[in-house]
C-alpha positions as a Python dict, from the first residue, in 0.01 Angstrom:
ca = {
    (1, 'X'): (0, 0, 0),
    (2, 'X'): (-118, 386, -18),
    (3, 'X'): (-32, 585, 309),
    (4, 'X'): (-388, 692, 481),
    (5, 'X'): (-270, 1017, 478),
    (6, 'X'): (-261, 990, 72),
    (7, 'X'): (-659, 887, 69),
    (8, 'X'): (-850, 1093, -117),
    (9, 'X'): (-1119, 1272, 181),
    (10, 'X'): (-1391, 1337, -71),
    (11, 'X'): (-1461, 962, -192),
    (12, 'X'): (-1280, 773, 79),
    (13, 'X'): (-1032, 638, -142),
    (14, 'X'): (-1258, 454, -359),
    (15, 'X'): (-1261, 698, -631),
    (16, 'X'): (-1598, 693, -697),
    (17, 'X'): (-1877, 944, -534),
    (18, 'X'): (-2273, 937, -551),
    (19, 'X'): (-2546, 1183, -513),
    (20, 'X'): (-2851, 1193, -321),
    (21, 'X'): (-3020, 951, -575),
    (22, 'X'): (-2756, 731, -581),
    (23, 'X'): (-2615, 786, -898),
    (24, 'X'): (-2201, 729, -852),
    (25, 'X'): (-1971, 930, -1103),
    (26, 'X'): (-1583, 997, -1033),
    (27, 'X'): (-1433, 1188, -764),
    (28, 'X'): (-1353, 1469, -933),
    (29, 'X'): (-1118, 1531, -624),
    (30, 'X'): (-878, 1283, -722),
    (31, 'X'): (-974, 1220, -1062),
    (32, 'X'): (-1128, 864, -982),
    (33, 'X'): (-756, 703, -859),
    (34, 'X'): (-882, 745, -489),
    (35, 'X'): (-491, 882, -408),
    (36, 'X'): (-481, 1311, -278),
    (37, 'X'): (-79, 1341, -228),
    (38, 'X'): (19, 1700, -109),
    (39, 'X'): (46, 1954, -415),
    (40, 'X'): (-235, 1772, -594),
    (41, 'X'): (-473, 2039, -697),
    (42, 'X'): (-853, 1936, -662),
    (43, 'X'): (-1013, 2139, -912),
    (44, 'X'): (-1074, 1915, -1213),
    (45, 'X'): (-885, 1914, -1522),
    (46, 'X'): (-1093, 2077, -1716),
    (47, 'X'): (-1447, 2205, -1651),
    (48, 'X'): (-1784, 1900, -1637),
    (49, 'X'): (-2090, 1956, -1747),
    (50, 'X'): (-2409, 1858, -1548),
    (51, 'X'): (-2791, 1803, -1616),
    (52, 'X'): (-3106, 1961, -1513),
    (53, 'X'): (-3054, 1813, -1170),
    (54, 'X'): (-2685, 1925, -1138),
    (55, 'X'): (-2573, 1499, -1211),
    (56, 'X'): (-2254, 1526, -1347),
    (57, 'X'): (-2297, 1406, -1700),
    (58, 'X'): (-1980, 1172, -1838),
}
């Protein structure tokens, strides 16, 4: 069982997030895993690219 303090605030814990148009992509937060733990850094990996209508493109 994950400690609530350990959710992920951005998605909610479910690792997923969605845009106004209700297109769902991973939390690039947490890198889709739905867990934040203290020293976790949440810029992504490595940079994302994104369409004409800033979707992020996987």
């Amino acid at each position: 069982m994950v400690d609530r303090n350990h959710i992920c605030k951005a998605c909610d814990g479910v690792g997923l997030l969605a845009d106004d148009e209700e297109w769902q992509y991973t939390c690039t937060v947490c890198g889709g895993d739905g867990i934040f733990l203290p020293g976790d850094s949440p810029e992504p990996d490595a940079p994302f690219s994104v369409d004409e209508n800033n979707r992020v493109l996987e």
